[in-house]
Each structure stands twice: as C-alpha cells, then as structure tokens.
C-alpha positions in Angstrom: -101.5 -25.6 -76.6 -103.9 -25.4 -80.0 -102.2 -27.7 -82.4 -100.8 -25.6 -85.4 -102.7 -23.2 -87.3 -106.5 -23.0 -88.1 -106.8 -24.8 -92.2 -108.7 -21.6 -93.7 -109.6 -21.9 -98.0 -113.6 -22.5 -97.9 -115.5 -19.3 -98.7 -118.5 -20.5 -96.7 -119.1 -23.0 -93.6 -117.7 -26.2 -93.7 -120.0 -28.7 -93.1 -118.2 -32.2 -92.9 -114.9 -33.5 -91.8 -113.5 -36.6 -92.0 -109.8 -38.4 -91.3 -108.3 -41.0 -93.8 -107.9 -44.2 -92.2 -104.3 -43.7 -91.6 -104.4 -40.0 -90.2 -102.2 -38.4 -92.8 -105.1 -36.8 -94.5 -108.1 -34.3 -93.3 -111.0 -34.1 -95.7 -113.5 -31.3 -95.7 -116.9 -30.4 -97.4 -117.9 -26.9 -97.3 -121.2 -24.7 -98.8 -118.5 -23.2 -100.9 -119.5 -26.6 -103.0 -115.9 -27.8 -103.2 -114.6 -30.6 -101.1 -110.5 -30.3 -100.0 -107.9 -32.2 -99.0 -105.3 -31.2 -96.8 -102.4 -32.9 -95.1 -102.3 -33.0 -91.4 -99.0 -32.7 -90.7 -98.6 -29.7 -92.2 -101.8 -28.6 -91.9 -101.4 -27.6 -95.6 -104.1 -27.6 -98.5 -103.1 -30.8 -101.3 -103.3 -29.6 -104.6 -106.6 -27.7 -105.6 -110.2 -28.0 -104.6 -111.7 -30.1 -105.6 -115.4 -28.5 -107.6 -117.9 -31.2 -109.4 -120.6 -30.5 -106.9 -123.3 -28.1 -107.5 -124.4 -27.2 -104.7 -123.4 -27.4 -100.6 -121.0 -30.9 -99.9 -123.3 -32.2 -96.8 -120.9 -35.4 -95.7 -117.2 -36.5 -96.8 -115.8 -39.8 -95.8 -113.2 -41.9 -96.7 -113.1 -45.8 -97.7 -111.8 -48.3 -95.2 -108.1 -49.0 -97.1 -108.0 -44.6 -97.7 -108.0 -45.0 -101.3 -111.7 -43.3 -101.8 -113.2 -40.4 -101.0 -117.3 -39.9 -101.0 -119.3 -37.3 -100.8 -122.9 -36.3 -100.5 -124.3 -33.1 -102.0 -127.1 -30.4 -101.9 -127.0 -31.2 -105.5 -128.9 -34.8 -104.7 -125.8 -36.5 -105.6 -122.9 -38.9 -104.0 -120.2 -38.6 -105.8 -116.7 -41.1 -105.5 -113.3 -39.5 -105.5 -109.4 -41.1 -106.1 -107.4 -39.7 -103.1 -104.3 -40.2 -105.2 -104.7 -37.8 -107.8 -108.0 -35.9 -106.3 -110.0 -36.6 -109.4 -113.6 -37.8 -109.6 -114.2 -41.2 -110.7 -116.9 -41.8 -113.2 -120.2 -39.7 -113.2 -121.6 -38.4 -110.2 -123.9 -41.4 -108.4 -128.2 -40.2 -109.4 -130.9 -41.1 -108.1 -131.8 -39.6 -105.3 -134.7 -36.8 -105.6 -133.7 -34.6 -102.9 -130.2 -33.9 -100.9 -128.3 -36.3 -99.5 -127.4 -35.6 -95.7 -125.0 -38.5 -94.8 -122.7 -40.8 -96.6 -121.1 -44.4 -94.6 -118.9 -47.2 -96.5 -119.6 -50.5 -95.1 -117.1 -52.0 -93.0 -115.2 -54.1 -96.2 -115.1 -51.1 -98.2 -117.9 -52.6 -101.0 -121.2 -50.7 -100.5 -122.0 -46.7 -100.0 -125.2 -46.1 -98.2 -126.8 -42.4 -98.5 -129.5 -41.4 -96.9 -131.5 -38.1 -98.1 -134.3 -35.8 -97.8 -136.2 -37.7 -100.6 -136.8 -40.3 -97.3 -135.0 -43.4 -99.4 -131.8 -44.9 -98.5 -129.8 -46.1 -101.2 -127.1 -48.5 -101.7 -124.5 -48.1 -104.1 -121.5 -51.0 -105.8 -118.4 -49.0 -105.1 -116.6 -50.9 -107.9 -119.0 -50.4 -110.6 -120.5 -47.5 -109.6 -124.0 -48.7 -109.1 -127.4 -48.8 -106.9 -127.4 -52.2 -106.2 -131.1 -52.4 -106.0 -134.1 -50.3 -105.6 -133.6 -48.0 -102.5 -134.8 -48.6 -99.2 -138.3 -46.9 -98.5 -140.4 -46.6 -95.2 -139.3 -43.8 -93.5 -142.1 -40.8 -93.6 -139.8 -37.8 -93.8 -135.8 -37.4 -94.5 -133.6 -39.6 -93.3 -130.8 -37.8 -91.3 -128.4 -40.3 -90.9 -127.1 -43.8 -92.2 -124.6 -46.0 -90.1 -123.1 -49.8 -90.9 -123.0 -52.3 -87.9 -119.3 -53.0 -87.3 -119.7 -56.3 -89.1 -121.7 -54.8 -92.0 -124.7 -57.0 -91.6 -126.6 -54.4 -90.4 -127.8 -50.7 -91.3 -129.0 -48.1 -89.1 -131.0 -45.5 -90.2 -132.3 -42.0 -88.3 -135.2 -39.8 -89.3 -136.8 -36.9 -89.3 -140.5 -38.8 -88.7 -138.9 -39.6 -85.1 -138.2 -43.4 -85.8 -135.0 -45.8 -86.2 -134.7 -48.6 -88.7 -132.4 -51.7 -88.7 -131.8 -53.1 -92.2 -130.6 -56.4 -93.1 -127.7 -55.4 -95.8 -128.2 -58.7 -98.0 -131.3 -58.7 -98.2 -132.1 -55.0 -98.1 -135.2 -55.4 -96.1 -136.2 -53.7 -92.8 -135.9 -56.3 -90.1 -138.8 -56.0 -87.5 -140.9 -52.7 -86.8 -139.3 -49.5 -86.7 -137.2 -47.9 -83.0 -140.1 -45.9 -81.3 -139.5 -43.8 -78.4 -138.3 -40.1 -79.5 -140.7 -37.3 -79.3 -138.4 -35.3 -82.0 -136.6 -36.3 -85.5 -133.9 -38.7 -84.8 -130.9 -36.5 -85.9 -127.6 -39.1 -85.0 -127.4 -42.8 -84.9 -124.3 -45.3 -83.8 -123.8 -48.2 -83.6 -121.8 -49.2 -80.2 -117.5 -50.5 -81.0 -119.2 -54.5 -80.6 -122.7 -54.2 -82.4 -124.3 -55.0 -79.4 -126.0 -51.3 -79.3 -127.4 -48.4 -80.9 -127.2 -44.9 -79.6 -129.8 -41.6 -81.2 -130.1 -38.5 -80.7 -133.2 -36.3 -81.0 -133.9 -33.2 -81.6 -136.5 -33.9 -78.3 -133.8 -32.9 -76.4 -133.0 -36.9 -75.7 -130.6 -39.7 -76.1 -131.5 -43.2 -76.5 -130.1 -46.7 -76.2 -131.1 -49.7 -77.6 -130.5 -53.3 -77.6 -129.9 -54.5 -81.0 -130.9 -57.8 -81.1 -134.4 -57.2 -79.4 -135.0 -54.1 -81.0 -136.0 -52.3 -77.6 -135.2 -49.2 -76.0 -133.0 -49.8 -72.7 -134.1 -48.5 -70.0 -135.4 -44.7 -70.1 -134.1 -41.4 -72.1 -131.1 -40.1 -71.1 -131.8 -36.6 -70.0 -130.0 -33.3 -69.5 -129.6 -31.6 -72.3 -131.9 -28.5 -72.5 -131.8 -28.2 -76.5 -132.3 -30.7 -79.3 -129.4 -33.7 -79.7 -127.1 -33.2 -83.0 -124.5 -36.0 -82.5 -123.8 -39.2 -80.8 -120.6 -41.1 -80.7 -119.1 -44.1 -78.7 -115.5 -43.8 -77.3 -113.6 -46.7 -78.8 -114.2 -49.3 -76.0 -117.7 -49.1 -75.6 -117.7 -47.6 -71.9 -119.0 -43.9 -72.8 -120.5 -41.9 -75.1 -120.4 -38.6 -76.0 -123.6 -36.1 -77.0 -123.6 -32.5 -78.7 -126.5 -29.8 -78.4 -128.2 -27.1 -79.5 -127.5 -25.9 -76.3 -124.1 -25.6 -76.3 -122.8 -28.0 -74.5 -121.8 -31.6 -74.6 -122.0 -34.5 -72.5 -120.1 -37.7 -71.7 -122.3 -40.6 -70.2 -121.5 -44.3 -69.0 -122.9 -46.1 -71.2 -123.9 -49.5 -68.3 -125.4 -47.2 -65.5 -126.7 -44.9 -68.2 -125.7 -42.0 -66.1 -124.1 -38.5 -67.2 -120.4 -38.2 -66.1 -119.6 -34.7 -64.3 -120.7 -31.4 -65.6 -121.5 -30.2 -69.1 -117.9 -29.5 -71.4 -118.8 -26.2 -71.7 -116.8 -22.9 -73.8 -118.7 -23.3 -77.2 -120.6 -20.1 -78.0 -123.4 -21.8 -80.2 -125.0 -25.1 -81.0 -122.5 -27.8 -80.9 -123.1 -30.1 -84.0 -120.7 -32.9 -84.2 -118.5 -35.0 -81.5 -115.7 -37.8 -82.0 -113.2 -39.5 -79.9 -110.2 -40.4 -81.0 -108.9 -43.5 -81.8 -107.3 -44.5 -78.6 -110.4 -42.7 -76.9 -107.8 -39.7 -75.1 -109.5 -37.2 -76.7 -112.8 -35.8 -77.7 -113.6 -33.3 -80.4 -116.1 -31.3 -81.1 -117.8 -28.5 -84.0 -119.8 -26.0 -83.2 -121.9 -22.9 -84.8 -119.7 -20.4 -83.6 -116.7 -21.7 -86.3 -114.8 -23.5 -84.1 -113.3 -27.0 -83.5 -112.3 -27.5 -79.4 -110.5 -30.4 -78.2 -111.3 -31.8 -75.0 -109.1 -34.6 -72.6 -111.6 -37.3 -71.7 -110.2 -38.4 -69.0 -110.2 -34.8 -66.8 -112.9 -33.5 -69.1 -111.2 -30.3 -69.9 -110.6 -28.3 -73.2 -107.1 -28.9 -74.6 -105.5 -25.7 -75.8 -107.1 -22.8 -77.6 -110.4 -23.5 -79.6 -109.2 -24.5 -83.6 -110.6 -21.1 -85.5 -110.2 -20.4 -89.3 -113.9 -21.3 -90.7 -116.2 -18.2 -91.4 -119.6 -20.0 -90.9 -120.5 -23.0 -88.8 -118.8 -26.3 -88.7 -121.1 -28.8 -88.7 -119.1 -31.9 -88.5 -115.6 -33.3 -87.6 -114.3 -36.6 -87.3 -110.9 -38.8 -86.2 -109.0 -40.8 -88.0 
C-alpha cells in the first residue's frame, strides 16, 4: 500500500528533498521559493513556510546532528536554517555569481560546499557563517553537483564541461588532473559507503566508476540507458548502485562485475531525476517529471504500493533519512 497521503502546500514543482538524520523530519525546496518542513509521521506541514529565498530553492539538506538546515537558491545564495524554531540564521551566505545547484555538509557537520552555475565551488564555516577561502575554480562550465568523501578529506565535484574533480578539503586544491571519460556534462557524482569509489552520471547516456586513489576510470561505461543519466546513488553496503534517466527508467547494477541487475524499474511516465536507498538498503526511491515519488523493494525490484502523488510540477529530488 502507498504510505499515507501525498504532502501537498508548494504552488510550483518541488525540486529537492531531503530526511533529517533521525527520520522524523522531511524537508522540501520548491520553485514556489519557500522551503518546508513537515513531520513524517504525520505527514503534516510544521509551522509555516518558510520564504527568505528569492527565487526557486535548488537543494535542501540537513546537518549531520539535524540541527541545520541549508539550502541553495536560484537567487545565487545558500542560506542556513535552525530546525528548532524554522528561522534563518544570520544573512543569507553571497558570493556566488550565478545559481547554486547543490548543497553537501561534510561528514563532521563543519564545512558547506555549493557548487553553482558561476563554475566555482565554494566552501563555507558553518559556525561563523563564512567562505573559508577563495572558491575553488577550474571547472569550464557549471558545476552540477558537490559530494564529501565519507571521511571528509575529500570533495567530488561534477560538471557540465564533462569532467570530475577530486579536491583535497584542507588544502582546497585539486588533487591530480581532472576525471575524463564522459561524452556529456557530468550531472551526479557519489562517492561509494567506504571511499574507495566514485560513481557519475552523464547526460551521455553513461555511468562511470572510478578508482579513487588512482584517479582512473574502471573498466568501461556502464551502458543501457537510452537517455541522459540524472542520478547516481550507492545502496548502503557498497554492493549496488542505483541510476535514474531521462528515459524513464531506472537501473540497479552490481557494482564488482559492473553488470545491470534484471530489467529496467519501469511505471514512471517522464524523466526520472533523483534515486535513494534507504538506510538499511530495502528500499529504493525515486522522483520523476510526471509529479511523482514511487517506491521500489530492492530485493524483488518491484514498485511498493501506489506511486506518492500531490506535487503539481516535477520532483526533481528525494532523499532517505
């Protein structure tokens, strides 16, 4: 059966979703410009939206101990958010020139990376509010996604000039030459549950997999998807991983023979643009285009229930506690 009721109070498509930490609270961004907070139980909205952005909220995610919220706006901002009393804390965090696309908290809870369309990654002091340095330049064209190593040593960035680079988070310096081998913009990048490997996706149709501490692409593309790659994500023990598509579909793969496992999941109507597991890895979930959220068991590969409906425009990401 679906699980409760669709959460409906955005007046445009929601574009990111994100679980606190101990799964009693469901954040969402929308184009509306507001993010809200609602409590999963319940499935009830938390107080009132909550409306400092200017423009479209891009990417919501909350701190590792729950007690922040960021977000990344149309509005070139990142702004930081008490959970408690849903207020924003201080002024919004400037300096980006363009939109931000993608917000991650390092593993300790101390840095904010955002990446944007201005091509510079920056990294922000979550206690005082600050870029800790200049921000991190090299890629040619927006940078689509931002992604902390489990053991924060490392960032990942993806791009839109087709390219992946590793950053060394002390320093702030690239470490070796960037991760060629996509034909498209690199649109998703993860790191695997033990650092040992990244994942991308492209929008050439492709996933990728590379070895970490070489810096080289193992073994070739994974194939099968017949539309560009929106989403990558590794099940909680490292052994698969999990692809959305423009074309509908997604895919689960073994991630040591590289190979795709079964047929397609297949009942979205419309590109599917975000995918994660679970915590315990049982189940996969996945937003699409066509509004909805579907829930899939891993383990037999099929949908679970009735697909979650409420949003009137795409949703463009979701995410487990």
């Amino acid at each position: 059966m679906a699980i409760g009721v669709p959460l409906t109070g955005h007046n445009r498509y929601v574009t990111a979703l994100a679980f606190s930490p101990n799964g009693a609270l469901l954040a969402s961004g929308s184009h509306d410009k507001t993010i809200r907070l609602w409590d999963v139980q319940s499935q009830r909205p938390i107080g009132l939206p909550l409306t400092d952005h200017d423009r479209y909220v891009k990417s919501v995610v909350f701190s590792p101990d729950g007690d922040l919220l960021a977000s990344g706006s149309g509005d070139n901002t990142v702004r930081l958010w008490d959970v408690q009393s849903q207020t924003a804390i201080g002024m919004p965090l400037a300096g980006h020139d363009r939109y931000v696309t993608s917000v991650a908290f390092s593993p300790d809870g101390a840095l904010l990376a955002s990446g944007s369309g201005d091509k510079t990654i920056r990294l922000w002091d979550v206690q005082s509010h600050t870029d800790t340095r200049v921000p991190l330049t090299g890629h040619d064209d927006s940078v689509r996604s931002v992604a902390f190593s489990p053991d924060g040593a490392l960032l990942a960035t993806g791009s839109g000039d087709k390219t992946i680079k590793l950053w060394d988070v002390q320093s702030q310096t690239a470490l070796g030459v960037p991760l060629i081998g996509h034909d498209g913009y690199v649109a998703s990048v993860a790191f695997s549950p033990d650092g040992a490997l990244i994942a991308s996706g492209s929008g050439d149709n492709t996933i990728r997999l590379w070895d970490v501490q070489s810096q080289t692409a193992i073994g070739m593309p994974l194939t099968g998807h017949n539309r560009y790659v929106t989403s990558v994500a590794f099940s909680p023990d490292g052994a698969l991983l999990a692809s959305g598509s423009g074309d509908n579909t997604i895919r689960l793969w073994d991630v040591h023979s590289r190979t795709t496992i079964g047929m397609p999941l297949t009942g979205h109507d419309w590109s599917v643009t975000s995918v994660a597991f679970s915590p315990d890895g049982y189940l996969l979930a996945s937003g699409s285009c066509d509004k909805t959220i579907r829930l899939w068991n891993v383990h037999s590969r099929t949908t679970i229930g009735m697909p979650l409906t409420g949003h009137d425009w795409s949703v463009t990401s979701v995410a487990f506690s």
